[in-house]
ROTOR-484751 format. One line per field, with one value per atom (N, C-alpha, C): residue number from 0; atom name; x, y, z. Coordinates in steps of 0.02 Angstrom, whole numbers. Example, Ala and Ser with C-alpha at 12.3 -4.5 7.8 and 13.67 -1.06 7.14 Angstrom:
seq <- (0|0|0|1|1|1)
atom <- (N|CA|C|N|CA|C)
xx <- (660|615|660|642|684|645)
yy <- (-284|-225|-165|-112|-53|2)
zz <- (390|390|390|354|357|394)
This chain:
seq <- (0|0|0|1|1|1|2|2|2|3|3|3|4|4|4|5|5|5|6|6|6|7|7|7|8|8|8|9|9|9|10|10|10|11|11|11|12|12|12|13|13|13|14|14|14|15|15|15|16|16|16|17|17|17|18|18|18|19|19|19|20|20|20|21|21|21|22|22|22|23|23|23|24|24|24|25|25|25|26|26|26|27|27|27|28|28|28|29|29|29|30|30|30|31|31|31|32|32|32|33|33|33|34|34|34|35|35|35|36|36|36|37|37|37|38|38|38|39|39|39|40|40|40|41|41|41|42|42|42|43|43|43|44|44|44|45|45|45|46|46|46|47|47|47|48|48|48|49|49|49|50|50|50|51|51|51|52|52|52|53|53|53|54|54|54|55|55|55|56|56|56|57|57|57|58|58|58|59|59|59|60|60|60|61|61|61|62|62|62|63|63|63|64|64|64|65|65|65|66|66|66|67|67|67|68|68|68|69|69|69|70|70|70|71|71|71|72|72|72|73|73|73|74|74|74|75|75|75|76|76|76|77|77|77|78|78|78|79|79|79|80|80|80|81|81|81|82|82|82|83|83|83|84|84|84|85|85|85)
atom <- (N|CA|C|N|CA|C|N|CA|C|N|CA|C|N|CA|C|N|CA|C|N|CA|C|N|CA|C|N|CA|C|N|CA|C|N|CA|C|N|CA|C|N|CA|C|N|CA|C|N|CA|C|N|CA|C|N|CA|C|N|CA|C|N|CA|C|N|CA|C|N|CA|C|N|CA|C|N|CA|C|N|CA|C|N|CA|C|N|CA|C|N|CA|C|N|CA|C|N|CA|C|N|CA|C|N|CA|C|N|CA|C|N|CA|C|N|CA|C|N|CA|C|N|CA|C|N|CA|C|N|CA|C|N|CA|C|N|CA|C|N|CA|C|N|CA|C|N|CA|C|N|CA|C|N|CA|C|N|CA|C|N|CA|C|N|CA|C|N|CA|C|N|CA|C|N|CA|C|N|CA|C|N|CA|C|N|CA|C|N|CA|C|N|CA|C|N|CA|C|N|CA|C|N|CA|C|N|CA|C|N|CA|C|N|CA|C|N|CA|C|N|CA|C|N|CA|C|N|CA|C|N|CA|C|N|CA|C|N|CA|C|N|CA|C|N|CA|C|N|CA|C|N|CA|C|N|CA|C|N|CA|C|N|CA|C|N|CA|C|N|CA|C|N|CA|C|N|CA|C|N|CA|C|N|CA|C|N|CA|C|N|CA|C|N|CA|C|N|CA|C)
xx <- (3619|3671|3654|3658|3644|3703|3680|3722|3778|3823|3864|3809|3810|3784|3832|3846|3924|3921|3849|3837|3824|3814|3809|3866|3865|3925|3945|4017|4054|4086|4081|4110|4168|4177|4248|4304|4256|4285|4263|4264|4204|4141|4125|4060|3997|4016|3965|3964|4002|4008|3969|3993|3954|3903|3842|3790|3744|3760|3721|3690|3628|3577|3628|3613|3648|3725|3734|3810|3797|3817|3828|3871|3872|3908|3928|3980|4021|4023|4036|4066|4122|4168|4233|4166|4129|4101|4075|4030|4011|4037|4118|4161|4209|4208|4211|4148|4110|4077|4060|4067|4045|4108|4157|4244|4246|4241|4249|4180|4104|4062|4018|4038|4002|4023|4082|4133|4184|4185|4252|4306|4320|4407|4459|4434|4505|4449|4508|4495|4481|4434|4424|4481|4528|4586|4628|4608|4643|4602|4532|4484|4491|4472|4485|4540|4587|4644|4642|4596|4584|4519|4484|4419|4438|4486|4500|4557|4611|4650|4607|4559|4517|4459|4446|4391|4431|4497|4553|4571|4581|4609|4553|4481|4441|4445|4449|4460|4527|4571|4628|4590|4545|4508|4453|4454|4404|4408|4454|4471|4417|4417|4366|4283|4289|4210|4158|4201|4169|4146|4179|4174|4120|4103|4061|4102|4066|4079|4105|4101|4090|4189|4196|4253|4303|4264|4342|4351|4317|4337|4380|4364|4406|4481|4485|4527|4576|4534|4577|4609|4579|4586|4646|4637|4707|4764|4776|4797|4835|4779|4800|4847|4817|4870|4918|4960|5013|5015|4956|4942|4952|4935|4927|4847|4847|4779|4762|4706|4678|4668)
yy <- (5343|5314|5240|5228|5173|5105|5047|4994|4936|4930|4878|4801|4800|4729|4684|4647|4609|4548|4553|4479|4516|4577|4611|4596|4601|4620|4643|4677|4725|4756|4833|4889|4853|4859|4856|4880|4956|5003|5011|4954|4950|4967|5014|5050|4990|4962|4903|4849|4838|4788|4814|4882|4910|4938|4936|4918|4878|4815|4763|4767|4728|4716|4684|4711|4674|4706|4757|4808|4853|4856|4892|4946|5021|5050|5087|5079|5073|5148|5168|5255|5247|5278|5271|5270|5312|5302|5240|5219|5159|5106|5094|5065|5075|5137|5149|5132|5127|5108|5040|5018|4924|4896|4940|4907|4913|4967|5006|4976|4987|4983|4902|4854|4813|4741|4754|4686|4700|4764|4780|4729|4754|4733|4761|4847|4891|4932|4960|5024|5075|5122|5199|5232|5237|5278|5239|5182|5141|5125|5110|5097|5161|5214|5301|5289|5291|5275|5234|5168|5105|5101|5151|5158|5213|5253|5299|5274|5234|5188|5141|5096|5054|5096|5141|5174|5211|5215|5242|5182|5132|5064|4995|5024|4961|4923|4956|4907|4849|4880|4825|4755|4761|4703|4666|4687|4648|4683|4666|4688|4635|4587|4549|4549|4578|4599|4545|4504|4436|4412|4474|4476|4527|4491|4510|4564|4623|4676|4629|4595|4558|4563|4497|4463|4522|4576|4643|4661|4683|4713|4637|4601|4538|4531|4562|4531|4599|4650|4718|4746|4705|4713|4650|4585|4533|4580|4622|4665|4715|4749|4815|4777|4701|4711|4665|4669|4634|4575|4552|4476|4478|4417|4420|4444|4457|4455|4416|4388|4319|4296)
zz <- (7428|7388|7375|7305|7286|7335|7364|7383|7339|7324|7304|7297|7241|7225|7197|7249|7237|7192|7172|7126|7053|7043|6977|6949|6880|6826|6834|6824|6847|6796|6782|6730|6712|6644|6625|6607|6566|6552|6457|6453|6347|6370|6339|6321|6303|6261|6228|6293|6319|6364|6436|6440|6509|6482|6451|6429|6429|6472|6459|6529|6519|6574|6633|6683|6758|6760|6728|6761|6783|6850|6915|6904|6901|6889|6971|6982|7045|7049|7126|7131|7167|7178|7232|7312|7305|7379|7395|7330|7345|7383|7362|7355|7430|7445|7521|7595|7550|7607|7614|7559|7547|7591|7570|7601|7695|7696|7775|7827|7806|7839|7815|7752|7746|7760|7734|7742|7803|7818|7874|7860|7797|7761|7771|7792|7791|7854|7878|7931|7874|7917|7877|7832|7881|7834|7767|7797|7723|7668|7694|7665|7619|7640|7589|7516|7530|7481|7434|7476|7435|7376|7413|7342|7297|7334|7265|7208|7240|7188|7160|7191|7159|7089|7105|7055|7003|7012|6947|6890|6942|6905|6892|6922|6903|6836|6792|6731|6726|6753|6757|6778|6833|6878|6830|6769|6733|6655|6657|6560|6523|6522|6475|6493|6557|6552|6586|6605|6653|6719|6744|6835|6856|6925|6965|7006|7036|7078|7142|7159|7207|7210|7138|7128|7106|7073|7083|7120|7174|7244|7285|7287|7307|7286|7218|7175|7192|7191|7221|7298|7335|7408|7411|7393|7393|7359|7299|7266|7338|7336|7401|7448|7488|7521|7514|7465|7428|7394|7398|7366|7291|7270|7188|7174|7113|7074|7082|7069|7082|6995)
């Protein structure tokens, strides 16, 4: 399984936009294991829930197409646990 490159571009959900050289196209697993086993942000069982809501709603985390994988998962985990968006 390919690794989370948290400094790549990050999908947006535009076709033309997730096209370009340096976008990372994310998996919910990916996204579980970067969360649970890389950063140890969330425990296993929350971590689960959290990449499959995160890989439904990634585009919300970068509608204009500007952020790093890095800064959506950041922006989604402050999100998860009740914070603002960033």
């Amino acid at each position: 399984m390919e690794k989370i490159n948290p400094d790549a571009l990050a999908e947006s959900g535009d076709v033309e936009q997730d096209e370009r050289s340096g976008v990372q196209k994310v998996t919910e697993e990916m996204i579980l294991d970067y969360v649970a086993e890389e950063l140890h942000a969330l425990p296993p069982y929350s971590a689960r829930p959290f990449a499959e809501w995160l890989d439904q709603n990634w585009g919300e985390f970068n509608e204009d197409g500007t952020e790093t994988v890095g800064s959506v998962i950041a922006g989604a985990l402050a999100d998860w646990r009740g914070g603002l968006r960033y």
